[in-house]
N, C-alpha and C positions, 0 to 999 in steps of 0.2 A: 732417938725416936720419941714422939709425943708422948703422955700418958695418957689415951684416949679411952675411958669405958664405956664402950657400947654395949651396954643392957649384959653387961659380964660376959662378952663373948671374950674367949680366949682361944688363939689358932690350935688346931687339936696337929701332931703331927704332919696330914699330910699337907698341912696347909703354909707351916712354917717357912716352907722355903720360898714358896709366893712372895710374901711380907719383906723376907732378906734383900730378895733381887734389887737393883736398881735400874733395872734396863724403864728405858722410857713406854718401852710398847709391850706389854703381855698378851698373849694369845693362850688363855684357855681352851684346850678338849676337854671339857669334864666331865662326867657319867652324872644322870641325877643322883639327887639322897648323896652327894659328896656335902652340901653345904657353899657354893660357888660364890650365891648371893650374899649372904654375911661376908665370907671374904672379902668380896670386891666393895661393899660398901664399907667394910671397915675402911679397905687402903682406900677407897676415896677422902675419908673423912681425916685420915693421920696423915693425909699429902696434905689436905687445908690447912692442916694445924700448925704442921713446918712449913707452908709457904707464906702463913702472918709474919715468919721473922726476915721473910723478903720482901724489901722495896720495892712498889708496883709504878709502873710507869703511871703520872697523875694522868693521864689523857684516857688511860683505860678505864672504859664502862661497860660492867661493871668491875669494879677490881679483882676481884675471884670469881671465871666462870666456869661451872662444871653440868654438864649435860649427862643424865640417864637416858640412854634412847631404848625402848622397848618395841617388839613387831607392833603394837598395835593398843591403843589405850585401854581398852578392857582386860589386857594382860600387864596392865599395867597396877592393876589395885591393890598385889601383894606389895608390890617395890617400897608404891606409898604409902601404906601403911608402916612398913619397920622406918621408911624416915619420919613419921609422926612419931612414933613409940620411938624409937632407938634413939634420935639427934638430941633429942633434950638434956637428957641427964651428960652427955657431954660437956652441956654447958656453951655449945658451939651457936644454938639456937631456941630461942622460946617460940613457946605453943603459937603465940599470937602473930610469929613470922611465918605460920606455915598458912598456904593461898591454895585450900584444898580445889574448888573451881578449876584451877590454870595447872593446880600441879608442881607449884614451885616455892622454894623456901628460900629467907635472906639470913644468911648468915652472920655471926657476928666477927667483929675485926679488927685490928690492932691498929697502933700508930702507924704503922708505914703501910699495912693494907685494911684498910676501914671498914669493907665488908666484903662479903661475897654473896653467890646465885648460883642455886643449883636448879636446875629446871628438869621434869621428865616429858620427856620428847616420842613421838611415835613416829614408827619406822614405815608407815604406811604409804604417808604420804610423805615423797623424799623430796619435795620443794620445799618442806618447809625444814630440812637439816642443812642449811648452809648459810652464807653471809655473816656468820661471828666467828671470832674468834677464842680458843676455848684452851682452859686450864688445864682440864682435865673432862673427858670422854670414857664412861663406861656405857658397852654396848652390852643388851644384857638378850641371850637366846640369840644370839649372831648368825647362827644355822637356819631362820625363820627370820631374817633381814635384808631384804632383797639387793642386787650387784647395781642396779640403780639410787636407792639407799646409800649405799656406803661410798657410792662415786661423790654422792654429794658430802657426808661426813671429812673425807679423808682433807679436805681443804683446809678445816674446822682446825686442824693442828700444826699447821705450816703457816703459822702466823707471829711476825714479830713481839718480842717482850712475854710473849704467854710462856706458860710449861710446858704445855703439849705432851700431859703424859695421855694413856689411855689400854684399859682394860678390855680386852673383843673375850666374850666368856659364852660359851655355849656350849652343845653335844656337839659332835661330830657332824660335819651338813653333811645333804644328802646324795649329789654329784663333788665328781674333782672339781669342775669346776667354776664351781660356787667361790666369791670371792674369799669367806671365812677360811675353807678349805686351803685356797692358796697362801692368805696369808700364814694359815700354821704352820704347810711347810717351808715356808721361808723364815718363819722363827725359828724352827729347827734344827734350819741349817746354819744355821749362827749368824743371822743379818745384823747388823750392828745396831745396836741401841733396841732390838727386841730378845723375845726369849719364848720359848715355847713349854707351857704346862699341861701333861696329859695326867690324870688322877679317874679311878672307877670308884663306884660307890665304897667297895668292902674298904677303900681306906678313910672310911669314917669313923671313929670307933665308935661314937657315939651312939651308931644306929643299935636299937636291941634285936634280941635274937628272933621276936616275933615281924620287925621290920625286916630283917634279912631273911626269913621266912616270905615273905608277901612279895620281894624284888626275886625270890626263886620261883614262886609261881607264875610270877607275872610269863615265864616261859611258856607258860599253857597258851595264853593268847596270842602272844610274838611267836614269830619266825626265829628261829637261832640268826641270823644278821642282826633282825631289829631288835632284839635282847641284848646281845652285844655293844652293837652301839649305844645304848639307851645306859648299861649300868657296870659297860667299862669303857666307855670312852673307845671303841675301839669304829674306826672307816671303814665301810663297804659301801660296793655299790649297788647290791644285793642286799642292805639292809631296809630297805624300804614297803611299801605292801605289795608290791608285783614283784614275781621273779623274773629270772631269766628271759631279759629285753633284747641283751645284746643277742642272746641262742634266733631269738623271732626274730631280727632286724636282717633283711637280705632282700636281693632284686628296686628295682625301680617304679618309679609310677609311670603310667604307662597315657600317652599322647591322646590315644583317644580307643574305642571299645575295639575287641578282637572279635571278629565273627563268628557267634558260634558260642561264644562263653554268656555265661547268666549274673549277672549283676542285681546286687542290693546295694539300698543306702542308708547309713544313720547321720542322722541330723539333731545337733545339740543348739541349739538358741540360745544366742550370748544375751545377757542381761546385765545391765550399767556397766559394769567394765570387762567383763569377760567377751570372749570375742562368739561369732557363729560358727561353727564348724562343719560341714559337709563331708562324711568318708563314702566310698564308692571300696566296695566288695564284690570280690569274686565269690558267688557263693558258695561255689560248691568247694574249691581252695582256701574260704576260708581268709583270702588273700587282698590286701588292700592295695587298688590299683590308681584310685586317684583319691586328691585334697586338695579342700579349698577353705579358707576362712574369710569370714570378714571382719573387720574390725567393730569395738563396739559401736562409735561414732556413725561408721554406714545407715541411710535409710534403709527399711525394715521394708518398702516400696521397690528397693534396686534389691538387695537380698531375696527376697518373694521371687523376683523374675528370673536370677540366677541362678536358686535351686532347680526352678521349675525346667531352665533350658537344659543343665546339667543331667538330671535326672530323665527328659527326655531323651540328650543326646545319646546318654548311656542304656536306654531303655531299661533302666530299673526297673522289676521285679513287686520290692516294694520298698519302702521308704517309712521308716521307725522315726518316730521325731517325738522330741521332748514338748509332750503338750501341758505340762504344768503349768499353771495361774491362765491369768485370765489371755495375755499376752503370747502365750503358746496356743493356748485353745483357739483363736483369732487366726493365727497364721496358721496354723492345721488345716482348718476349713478353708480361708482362701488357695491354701493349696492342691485340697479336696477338689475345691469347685472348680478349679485347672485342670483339672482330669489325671492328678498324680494318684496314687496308689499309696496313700498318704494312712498308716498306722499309729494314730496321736496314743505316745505312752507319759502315762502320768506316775511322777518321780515322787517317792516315799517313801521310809524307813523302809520300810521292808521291800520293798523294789528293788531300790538304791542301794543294800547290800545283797539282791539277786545279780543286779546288774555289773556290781563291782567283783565279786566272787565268780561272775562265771567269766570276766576277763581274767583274772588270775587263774582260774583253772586253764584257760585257752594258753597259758601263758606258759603254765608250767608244765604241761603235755606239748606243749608247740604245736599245736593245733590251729595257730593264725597265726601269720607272716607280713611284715609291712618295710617298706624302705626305710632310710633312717633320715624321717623329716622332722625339721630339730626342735620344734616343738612339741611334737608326739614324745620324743627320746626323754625328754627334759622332763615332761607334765608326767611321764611312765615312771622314771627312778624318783621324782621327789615325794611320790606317794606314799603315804606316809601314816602308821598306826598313832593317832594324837588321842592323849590323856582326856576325857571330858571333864566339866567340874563334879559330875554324879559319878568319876573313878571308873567310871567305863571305856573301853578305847574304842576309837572309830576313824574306820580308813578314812584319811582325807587330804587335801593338798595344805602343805603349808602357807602363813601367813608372806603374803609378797608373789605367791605363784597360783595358776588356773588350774580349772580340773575340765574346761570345755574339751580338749583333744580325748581325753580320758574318758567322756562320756559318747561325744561323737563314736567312738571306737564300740563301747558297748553296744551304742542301739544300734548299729550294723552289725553285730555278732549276734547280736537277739533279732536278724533279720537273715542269718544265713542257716545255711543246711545243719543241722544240730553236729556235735561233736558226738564222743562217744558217753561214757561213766560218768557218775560224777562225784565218789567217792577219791577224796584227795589227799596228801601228805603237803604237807608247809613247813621245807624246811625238815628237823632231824626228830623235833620234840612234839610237834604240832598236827593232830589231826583234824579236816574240819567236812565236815557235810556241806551241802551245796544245794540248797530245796531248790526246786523247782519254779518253773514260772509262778503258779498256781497257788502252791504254797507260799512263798513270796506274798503274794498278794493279799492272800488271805491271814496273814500273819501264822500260820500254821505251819511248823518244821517236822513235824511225826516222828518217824525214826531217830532225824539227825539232833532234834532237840534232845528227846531220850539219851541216844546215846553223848552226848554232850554234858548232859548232868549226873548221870553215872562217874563218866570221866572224871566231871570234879569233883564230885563226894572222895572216890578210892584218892585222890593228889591232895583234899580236905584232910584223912584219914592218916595220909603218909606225912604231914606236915605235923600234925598232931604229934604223932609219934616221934617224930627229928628234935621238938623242943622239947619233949617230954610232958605233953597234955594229958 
């Protein structure tokens, strides 16, 4: 194996057997605060170093090529940063090869292979992951990298003369099946030439005991699923921000209205790539009986006149629509001036986690019911509790998937007959309040705020005391 120093990292334990393997393909589960990333950039750079003592065919350009593909360039800034810091003192690369603009650095290269190219690539847009041929592929947060994504990747290593190793490293996704999901258990089950690694934070040693403090509080905010996944590596399908989808999924959508029943609608307005959405409610059941989307591409001209037949044909009640920007507020009113029953709701922190919390309350009381249309199913379990860079989390969809089904669904729920309470449990550890419209609005939590920060003063108070403060 090379001698390669990367800024003195050295594999701690749980990471040793990583480095041993020789299998071509590694499938990481790894919990964060394990350290994934150092790993997988090390074995990126100790594969370059042992493939300079291999002859590269001369037709190949560039003679070493390795791709980091990350969801999405702006999650891309830690990566490159530890290859500007880390690659140098290697000696594998100078300062003056690295092409911060594009993202990509030239390595340096022996007699038989003269240089190499490592590029970081975003998962975003999966047109542009395909057409070369590649050395080596680390995919980095694979659980946040879309099954269109990786259809284009997988080519990228079925190509003659190259290595084709590659690293897939992420937490656990958030359905079976998501392609990351699949591929781990087919490392597991001993596919030839891969190998499957599952590692949780605690096998870090690294981390101190006030870090391992802050991954046990982090329980206060997660759900015991989303906790779990998050900092052992461990799959559910219940780990996401809504519970109990499959409990709500039953009956059909229904042809056309039943006489006699009362209908509401919410309406989510796709914008540049997300799509339109239209639900149709039972209200007093609480029950979703029809769905319609458009794509984003649709005029906004044929959309207008399709809600408006819909909503007719159903004699909606009323009709909750996302009137944020200027583009929502437009269609609101031509919809108004049609003679809908048109409720323009304008989306904001504080809405936006009324409207998301009282779909999970409806969720986990089973208090609304819909057939299982496979976009709703999907956009429901990938939802998903994500880290902000201000260390706060906030329900949202991951990088590669929509949150239109998911909102469609709200403002028809904020258009039917109320549920009951709204004092709730999340999960085993997690209590949460659920303000009200009103409150919402006004940024105002009363009670649930209070009782909120009590909570975390006495779990402040208890951590204190565990390290000995």
């Amino acid at each position: 194996m090379p001698d390669i120093d990367l800024g003195g990292y050295s594999p701690h334990a749980g990471q040793v057997s990583f480095h041993e393997s020789e299998a071509r393909f590694k499938v990481v589960e790894t919990a964060r605060r394990f350290g994934k990333s150092r790993q997988a950039l090390y074995e990126m750079l100790r594969r370059y170093a042992e493939d300079l003592s291999v002859p590269a065919n001369p037709a190949l350009v560039p003679p070493w090529h390795g791709w980091i593909v990350v969801p999405s360039f702006p999650q891309a800034r830690q990566t490159w940063n530890e290859l500007l810091t880390l690659i140098p003192p290697t000696g594998l690369a100078a300062p003056a090869n690295f092409h911060q603009n594009e993202m990509f650095v030239y390595l340096n290269g022996s007699e038989v292979r003269p240089w190499g190219f490592i590029e970081i690539k975003s998962g975003h847009d999966p047109e542009n992951l395909q057409s070369v041929g590649l050395d080596f592929l680390w995919v980095n947060e694979s659980q946040d990298i879309s099954d269109r994504a990786f259809e284009k990747m997988l080519p990228t290593l079925r190509t003659p003369d190259r290595m084709s190793r590659a690293i897939f490293e992420g937490i656990p996704s958030m359905h079976a099946d998501h392609w990351f999901r699949k591929l781990y258990l087919m490392a597991e089950r001993g596919r030839v030439d891969y190998q499957a690694f599952k590692n949780t934070a605690f096998e870090n040693p690294m981390l101190t005991k006030e870090q391992l403090a802050e991954i046990e509080d982090d329980r206060e905010v997660l759900t015991d699923a989303a906790w779990r996944r998050l900092y052992l590596a461990e799959f559910s399908a219940s780990a996401g921000y809504f519970a109990n989808v499959d409990a709500c999924t039953a009956g059909d959508l229904l042809p056309s209205p039943i006489p006699g029943a009362r209908y509401v609608a919410g309406l989510d307005l796709g914008r540049k790539v997300d799509a339109s959405v239209l639900h149709i409610f039972d209200t007093n059941e609480r029950k979703l009986v029809f769905h319609r989307s458009w794509d984003a591409g649709e005029s906004w001209i044929i959309q207008r006149e399709a809600v408006a037949h819909i909503v007719n044909e159903w004699q909606a009640e009323r009709l909750i629509m996302d009137a944020t920007g200027m583009g929502g507020d437009i269609f609101s009113q031509e919809l108004s001036e049609m003679g809908l029953p048109v409720e323009p709701f304008i989306i904001n922190q504080q809405s936006r986690e009324h409207l998301l919390n009282a779909v999970a309350v409806s969720l986990e009381r089973q208090t609304v019911s819909f057939p299982p249309v496979t976009s709703l199913l999907r956009q429901l379990r990938a939802f998903q509790y994500r880290k902000t860079a201000g260390g706060n989390y906030r329900a949202d969809a991951p990088p590669g998937e929509h949150d239109d089904e998911v909102f469609a669904m709200a403002l028809g729920l904020e258009a039917c007959e109320p549920a009951h309470d709204v004092m709730i449990y999340r999960g085993t550890n997690s209590r949460r309040y659920l303000p009200t419209q009103e409150e919402a609005a006004s940024g105002s939590t009363g009670f649930g705020k209070k009782f909120m920060h009590n909570r975390q003063v006495d779990k402040m108070k208890e951590r204190q005391e565990r390290i000995g403060v």
